[in-house]
C-alpha positions, 0 to 999 in steps of 0.5 A: 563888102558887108554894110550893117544897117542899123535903124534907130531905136523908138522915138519919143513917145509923141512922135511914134506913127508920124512921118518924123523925116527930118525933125530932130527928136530923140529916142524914148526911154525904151528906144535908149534901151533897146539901143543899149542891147543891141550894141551890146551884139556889136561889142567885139565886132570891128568896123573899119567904117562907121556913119551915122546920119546926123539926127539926134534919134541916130546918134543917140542910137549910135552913142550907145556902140563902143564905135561911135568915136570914129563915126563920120555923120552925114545929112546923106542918111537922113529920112525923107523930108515930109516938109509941111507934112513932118511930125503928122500922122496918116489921119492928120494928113488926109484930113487935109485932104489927100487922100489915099489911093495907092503907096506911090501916089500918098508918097508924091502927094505929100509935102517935102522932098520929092522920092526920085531926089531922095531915091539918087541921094540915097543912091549916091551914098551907098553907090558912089561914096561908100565904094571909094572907102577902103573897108570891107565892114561898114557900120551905118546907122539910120532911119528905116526909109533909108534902108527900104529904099536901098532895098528897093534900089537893089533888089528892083523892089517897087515903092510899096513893096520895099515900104511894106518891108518890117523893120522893128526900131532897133532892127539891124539889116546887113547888107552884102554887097558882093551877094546882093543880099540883105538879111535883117535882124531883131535883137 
């Protein structure tokens, strides 16, 4: 099975460098942009499964796809929750106090759900539910956490590695199930 993992195109303007996790925002002009040239690779290609988490930033990325009629959205694809911390940069958050030691210990001392939780649900959905489909190519679009973490899960990457991984706005990364592969892609 290949997975295409498409991230969503830049966000409002407002929100860029913050940890959106689950607010609800768009794309910015340029994101609705680079969303329509990147389905534009995507014309003549057919999947026979297409999801899309169900926040607004990636479904207006997936709007712009001619197989978004067909797309199947979910919660399961969302980014991490960053609870009281959501919508804050780096500096806001550690003018509140924490402070930043490592990768791993920023991410547990931030609000929100918890990565081992976010960690099984992504887990569960690419492992669980994803190989009772019948289908051998997969669209998928969501947020660049999402696709880490997959990273981390099957390349045994550790969380500052996986999270060190570029993945430009727009980006698409595909996933070869069988080869335990990934090979990401900028339009």
């Amino acid at each position: 099975m290949k997975i295409t993992l498409v991230r969503h195109g830049e966000v409002e303007e407002a929100y860029i460098g913050k940890y959106n996790g689950h607010n609800d925002i768009g794309l910015s002009k340029k994101g609705h942009e680079d969303a329509k040239n990147l389905a534009k690779a995507f014309t003549c290609k057919a999947f026979d499964l297409v999801y899309c988490s169900d926040l607004r930033r990636a479904k207006e990325t997936l709007a712009t796809f001619s197989q978004a009629k067909n797309a199947v959205y979910t919660s399961k694809l969302r980014e991490k929750s960053w609870g009281r911390d959501e919508g804050m940069g780096f500096d806001e958050i550690r003018a509140q106090g924490i402070e930043y030691e490592n990768f791993a210990q920023w991410i547990k001392a931030l609000d929100g759900e918890p990565y081992e939780k976010y960690m099984q649900r992504v887990k569960a959905f690419f492992f669980k539910e994803l190989p009772v489909q019948k289908g051998e190519n997969i669209l998928v679009v969501t947020h660049a956490g999402v696709i880490r973490t997959l990273m981390a899960i099957v390349q045994n990457l550790s969380l500052e590695d996986a999270f060190a991984i570029a993945l430009p706005y727009a980006s698409y990364t595909v996933y070869d199930t069988k080869l335990q592969t990934f090979s990401t892609i900028k339009t």
